[in-house]
N, C-alpha and C positions, 0 to 999 in steps of 0.2 A: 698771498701771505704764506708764507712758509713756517712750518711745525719745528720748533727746537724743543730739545729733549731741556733744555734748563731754564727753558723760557719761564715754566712754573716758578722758579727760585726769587727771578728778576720782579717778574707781577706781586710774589708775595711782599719781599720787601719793601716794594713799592705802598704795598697798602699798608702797612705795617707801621711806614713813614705818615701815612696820614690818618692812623688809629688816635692817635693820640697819646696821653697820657695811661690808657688803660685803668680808667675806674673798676672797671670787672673784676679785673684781677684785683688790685685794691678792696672789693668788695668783701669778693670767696678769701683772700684770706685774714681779714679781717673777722669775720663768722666762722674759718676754719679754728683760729687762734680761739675766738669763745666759746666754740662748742666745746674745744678740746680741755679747755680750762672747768668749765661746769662740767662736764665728763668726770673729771678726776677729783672731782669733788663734790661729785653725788657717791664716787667707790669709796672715795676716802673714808668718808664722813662714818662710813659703817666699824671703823678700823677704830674710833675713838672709844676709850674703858672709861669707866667712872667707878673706880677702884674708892669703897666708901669702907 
């Protein structure tokens, strides 16, 4: 069996093809998207006056 420098490429795609739909990633930005949302509304939240 002989070594090709592109062979990595072919293999990857190959898995890639039988990954699936990618829950994972699905996952991380699903919890990327809410963290980032409660993040800016824990800064926020300090920013509100109660001007009496």
């Amino acid at each position: 069996m002989e070594h090709h420098p592109a062979a990595w490429l072919t293999e990857a795609a190959t898995a890639a093809q039988q990954q699936g739909s990618g829950n994972l990633l699905r996952i991380v930005l699903v919890v990327m998207i809410l963290g980032c949302a409660l993040t800016a509304w824990f800064l926020l939240r300090g920013y509100k006056r109660k001007d009496d």
